[in-house]
C-alpha positions in Angstrom: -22.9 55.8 -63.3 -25.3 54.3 -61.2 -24.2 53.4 -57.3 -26.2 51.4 -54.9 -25.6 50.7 -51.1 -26.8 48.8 -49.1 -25.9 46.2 -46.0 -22.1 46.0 -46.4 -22.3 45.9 -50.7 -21.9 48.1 -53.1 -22.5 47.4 -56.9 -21.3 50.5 -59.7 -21.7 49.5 -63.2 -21.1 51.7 -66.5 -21.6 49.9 -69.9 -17.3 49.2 -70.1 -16.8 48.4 -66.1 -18.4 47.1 -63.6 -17.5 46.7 -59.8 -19.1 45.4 -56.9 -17.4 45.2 -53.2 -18.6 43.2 -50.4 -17.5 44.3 -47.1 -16.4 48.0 -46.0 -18.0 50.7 -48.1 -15.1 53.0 -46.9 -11.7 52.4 -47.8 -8.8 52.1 -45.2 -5.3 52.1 -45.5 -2.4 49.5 -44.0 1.0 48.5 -44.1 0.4 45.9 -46.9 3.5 43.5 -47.6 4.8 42.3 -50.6 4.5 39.0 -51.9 3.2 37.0 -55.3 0.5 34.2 -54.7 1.4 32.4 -58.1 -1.8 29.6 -58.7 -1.9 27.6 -61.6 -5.7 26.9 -62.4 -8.4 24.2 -61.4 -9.7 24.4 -57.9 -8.6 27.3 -56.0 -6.4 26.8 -53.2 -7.5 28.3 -49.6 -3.8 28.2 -48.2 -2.9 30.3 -51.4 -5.8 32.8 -50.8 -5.3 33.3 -46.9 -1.5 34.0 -47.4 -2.2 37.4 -50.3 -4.8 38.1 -47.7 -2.5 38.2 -44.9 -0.4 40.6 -47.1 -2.9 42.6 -47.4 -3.0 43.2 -43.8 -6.7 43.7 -42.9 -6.5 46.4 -45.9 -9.0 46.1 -49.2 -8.7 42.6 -51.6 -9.7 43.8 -55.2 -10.4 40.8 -58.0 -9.6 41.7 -61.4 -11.2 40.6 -64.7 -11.6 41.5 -68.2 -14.9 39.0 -67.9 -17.2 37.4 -66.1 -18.7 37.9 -62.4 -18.0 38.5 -58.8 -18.4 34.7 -57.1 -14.8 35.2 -56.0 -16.4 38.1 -53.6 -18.6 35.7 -51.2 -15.3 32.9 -51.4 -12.6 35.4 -50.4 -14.6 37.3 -47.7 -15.8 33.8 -46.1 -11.9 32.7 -46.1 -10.1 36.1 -45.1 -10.2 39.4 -42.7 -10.0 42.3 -44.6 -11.8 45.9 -44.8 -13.1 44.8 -47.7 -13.4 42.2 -50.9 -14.6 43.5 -54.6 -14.1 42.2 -58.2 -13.3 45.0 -60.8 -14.5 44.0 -64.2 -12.5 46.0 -67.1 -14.2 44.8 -70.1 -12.3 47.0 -72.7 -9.6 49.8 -73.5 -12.5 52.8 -72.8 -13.2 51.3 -69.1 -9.3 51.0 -68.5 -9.3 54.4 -69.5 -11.7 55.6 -67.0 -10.0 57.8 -63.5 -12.4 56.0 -61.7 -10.8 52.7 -62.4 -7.3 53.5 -62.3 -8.8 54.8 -58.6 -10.0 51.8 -57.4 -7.3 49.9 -58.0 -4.9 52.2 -56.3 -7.0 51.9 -53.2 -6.7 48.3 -52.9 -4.0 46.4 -50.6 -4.0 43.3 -52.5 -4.4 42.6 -55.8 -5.6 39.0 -57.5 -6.1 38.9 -61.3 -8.5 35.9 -62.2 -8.7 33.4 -65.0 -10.0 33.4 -67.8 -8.0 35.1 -71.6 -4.8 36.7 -71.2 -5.0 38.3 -74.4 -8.4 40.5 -73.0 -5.7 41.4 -70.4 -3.3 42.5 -72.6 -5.3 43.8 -75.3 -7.5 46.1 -73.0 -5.0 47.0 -70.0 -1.4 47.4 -71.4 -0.4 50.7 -71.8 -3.7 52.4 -69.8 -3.8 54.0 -66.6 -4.9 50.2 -65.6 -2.0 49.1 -66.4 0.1 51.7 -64.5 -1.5 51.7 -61.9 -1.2 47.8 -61.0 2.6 48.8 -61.6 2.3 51.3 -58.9 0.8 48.7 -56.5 3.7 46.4 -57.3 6.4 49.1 -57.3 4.8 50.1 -53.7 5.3 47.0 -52.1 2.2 45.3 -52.1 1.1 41.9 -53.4 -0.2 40.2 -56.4 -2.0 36.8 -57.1 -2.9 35.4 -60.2 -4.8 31.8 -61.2 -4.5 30.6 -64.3 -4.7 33.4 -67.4 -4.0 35.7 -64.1 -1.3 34.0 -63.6 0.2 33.9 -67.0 0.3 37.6 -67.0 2.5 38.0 -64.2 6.1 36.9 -65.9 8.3 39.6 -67.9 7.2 37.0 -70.7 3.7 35.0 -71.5 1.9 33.8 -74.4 -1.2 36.4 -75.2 -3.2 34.0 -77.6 -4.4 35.6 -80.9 -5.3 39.1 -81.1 -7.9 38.8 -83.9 -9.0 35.2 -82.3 -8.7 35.3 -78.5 -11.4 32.9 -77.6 -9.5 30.3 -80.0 -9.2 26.6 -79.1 -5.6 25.7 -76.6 -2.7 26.1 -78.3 -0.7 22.9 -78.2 2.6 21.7 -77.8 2.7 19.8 -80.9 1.7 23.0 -82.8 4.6 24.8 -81.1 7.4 22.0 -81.8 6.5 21.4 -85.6 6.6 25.1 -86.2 7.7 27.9 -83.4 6.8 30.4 -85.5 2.7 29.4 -86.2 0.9 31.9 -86.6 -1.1 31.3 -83.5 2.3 31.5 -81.2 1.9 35.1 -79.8 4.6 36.0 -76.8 4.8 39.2 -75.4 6.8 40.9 -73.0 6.8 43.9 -70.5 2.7 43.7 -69.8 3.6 43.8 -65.9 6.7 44.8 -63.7 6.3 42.5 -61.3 9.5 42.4 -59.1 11.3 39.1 -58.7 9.8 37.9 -62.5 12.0 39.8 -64.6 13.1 36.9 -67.4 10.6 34.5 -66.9 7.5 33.2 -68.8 4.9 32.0 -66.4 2.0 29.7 -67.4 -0.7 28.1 -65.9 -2.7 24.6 -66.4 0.5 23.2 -66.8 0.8 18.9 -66.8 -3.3 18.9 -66.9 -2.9 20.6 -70.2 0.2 18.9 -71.7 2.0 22.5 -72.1 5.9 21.3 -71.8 6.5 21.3 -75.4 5.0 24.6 -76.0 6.7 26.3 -73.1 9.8 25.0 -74.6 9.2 26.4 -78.1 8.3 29.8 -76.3 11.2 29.7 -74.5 13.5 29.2 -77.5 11.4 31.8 -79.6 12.7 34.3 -76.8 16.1 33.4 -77.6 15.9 33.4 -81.3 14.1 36.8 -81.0 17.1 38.5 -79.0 14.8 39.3 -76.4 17.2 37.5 -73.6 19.8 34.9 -73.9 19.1 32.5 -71.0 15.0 32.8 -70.2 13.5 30.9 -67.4 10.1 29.9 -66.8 7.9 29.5 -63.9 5.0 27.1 -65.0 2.3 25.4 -62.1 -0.2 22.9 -62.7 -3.4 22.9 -61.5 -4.6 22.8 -58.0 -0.8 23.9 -57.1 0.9 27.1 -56.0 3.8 28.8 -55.7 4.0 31.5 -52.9 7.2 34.0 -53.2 8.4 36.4 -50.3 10.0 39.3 -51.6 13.3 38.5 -51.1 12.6 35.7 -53.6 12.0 32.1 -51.3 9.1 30.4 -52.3 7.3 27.5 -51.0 5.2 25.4 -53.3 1.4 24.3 -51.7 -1.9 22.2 -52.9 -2.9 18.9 -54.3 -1.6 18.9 -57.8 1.8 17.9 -59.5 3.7 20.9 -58.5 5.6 23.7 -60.0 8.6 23.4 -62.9 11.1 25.7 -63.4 12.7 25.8 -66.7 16.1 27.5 -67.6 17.3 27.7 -71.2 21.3 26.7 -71.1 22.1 27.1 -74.6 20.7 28.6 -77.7 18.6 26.5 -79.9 20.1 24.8 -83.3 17.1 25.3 -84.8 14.2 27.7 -84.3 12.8 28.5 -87.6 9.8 29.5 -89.2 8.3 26.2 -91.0 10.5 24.1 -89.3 10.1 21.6 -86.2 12.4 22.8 -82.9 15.6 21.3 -81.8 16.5 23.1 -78.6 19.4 21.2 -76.0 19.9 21.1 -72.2 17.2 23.1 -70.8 17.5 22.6 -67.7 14.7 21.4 -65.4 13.5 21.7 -61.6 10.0 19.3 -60.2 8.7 20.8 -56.8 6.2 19.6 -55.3 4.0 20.4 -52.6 6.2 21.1 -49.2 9.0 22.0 -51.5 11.1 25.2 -51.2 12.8 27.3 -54.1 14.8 30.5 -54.4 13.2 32.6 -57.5 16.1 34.5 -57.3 18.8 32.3 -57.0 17.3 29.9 -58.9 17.6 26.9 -57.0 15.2 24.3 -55.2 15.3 22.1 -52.4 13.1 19.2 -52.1 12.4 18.5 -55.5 14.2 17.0 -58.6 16.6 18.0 -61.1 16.4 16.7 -64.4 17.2 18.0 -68.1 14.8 18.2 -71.2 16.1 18.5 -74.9 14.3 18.6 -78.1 15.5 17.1 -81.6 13.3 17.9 -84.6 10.4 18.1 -82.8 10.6 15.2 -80.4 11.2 15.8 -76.6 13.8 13.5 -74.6 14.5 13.7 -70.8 17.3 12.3 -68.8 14.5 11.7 -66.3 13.5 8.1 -65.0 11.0 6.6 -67.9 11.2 9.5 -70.1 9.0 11.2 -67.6 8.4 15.0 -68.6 6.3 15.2 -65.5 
């Protein structure tokens, strides 16, 4: 490995990590508080990084990534006051591997998984000391954050893409109503343990991207799988936020169309392979910004209730004008 210092930054790099911190070369320890900084893509949100920096309680903010580079380090360090800020780049399943790794991340007070392909994270960090040791930092009480793919790997359950084709083009909702069972529809569970998200599918991008259909055929793939009975989902557009305390309240924030909560209410009549979805009733929560919701209860105030069914493919809402969003 080959470490240089030098004026507050330090840059390691082997040929299957690489990691470069800004700030602090020494690590420090605080009383870090829990919390999950849920973001849904686009622009990121300065309210949303200030409040898992405040978590973090003037300890070290570690960026996570299965690719790309360390601009978050300059945006995060301008925005917060912490010991330090560095971005952790676990390209495959030999880095995650690596003590070294597994050590930095237990070091760190805050956590904040970035975009980009939830399948990298799944395929290279589940079931490696990586892995464990981000359930450590959760199980210790400290917080998480996640923006787009990041934030899709947060829920008990979320859609991993194609193993053999993880760069492939955005899987759509009409793909997922015609057929829940394409080939390309890949849900997961158990990648994290983050507390408070046991039972629900998170997903990012969400109105921007037109995902309501698919999260629905995820959601009723869940139930048809026996993997749980009455699955929720968590999913935030871009430019939006959720943030949760640890007892479960949660405030949404930004400039986007808000956060959706989904809740399967019965099982649906038909969730096939080779034929087109017919799920009933799901019941549906719109918060936007300002807008308060208990994770754990699972109620909102502020925002609108409305319900969403599918027949043959087709989705209806009770909703004024049919709106899904």
């Amino acid at each position: 490995m080959v470490l240089l210092l030098g004026m507050g930054n330090s840059w390691s790099r082997v040929a299957s990590y690489q990691y470069k911190r800004l700030g602090n070369a020494h690590d420090v320890q605080t009383r870090a508080e829990a919390g999950i900084a849920m973001m849904g893509g686009g622009a990121d949100l300065d309210e949303a990084f200030r409040w898992l920096c405040a978590r973090a309680n003037g300890g070290d903010f570690l960026i996570l990534r299965a690719r790309g580079s360390n601009d978050y380090n300059s945006y995060v360090n301008g925005l917060c006051k912490v010991n330090s800020v560095a971005t952790l780049v676990i390209r495959n399943r030999d880095a995650a591997q690596q003590p070294q790794v597994a050590e930095i991340i237990r070091q760190a007070e805050a956590i904040f998984i970035a975009g980009g392909d939830q399948s990298l994270y799944v395929n290279f960090w589940k079931g490696t000391p990586v892995g464990e040791s981000i359930d450590a930092h959760l199980a210790a009480g400290k917080p998480i954050g996640g923006t787009s793919a990041g934030l899709a790997v947060l829920g008990q359950f979320l859609y991993a893409c194609l193993e053999d084709k993880p760069d492939d083009a955005d899987l759509t909702s009409r793909e997922v109503l015609s057929d829940p069972y394409n080939r390309r529809v890949t849900v997961v569970r158990d990648f994290l343990k983050v507390p408070g998200l046991e039972n629900i599918l998170t997903d990012s991008h969400f109105a921007k991207r037109d995902r309501m259909g698919r999260s629905l055929g995820f959601l009723a793939r869940i139930v048809a799988d026996g993997w749980s009975n009455m699955p929720r989902e968590i999913a935030i557009d871009e430019r939006s936020a959720l943030l949760v305390e640890p007892a479960g309240q949660a405030e949404v924030v930004g400039t986007g169309r808000g956060v959706y909560f989904l809740q399967i209410t019965e099982k649906p009549e038909v969730c096939k392979p080779g034929q087109p979805l017919t799920l009933r009733n799901v019941a549906a929560y719109h918060a936007s910004a300002a807008a308060k919701f208990d994770v754990r209860a699972w109620r909102g105030e502020g925002g609108e209730t409305y319900t969403i069914s599918v027949d043959a493919g087709q989705i209806h809402t009770n909703r004024a004008g049919d709106e899904l969003y």
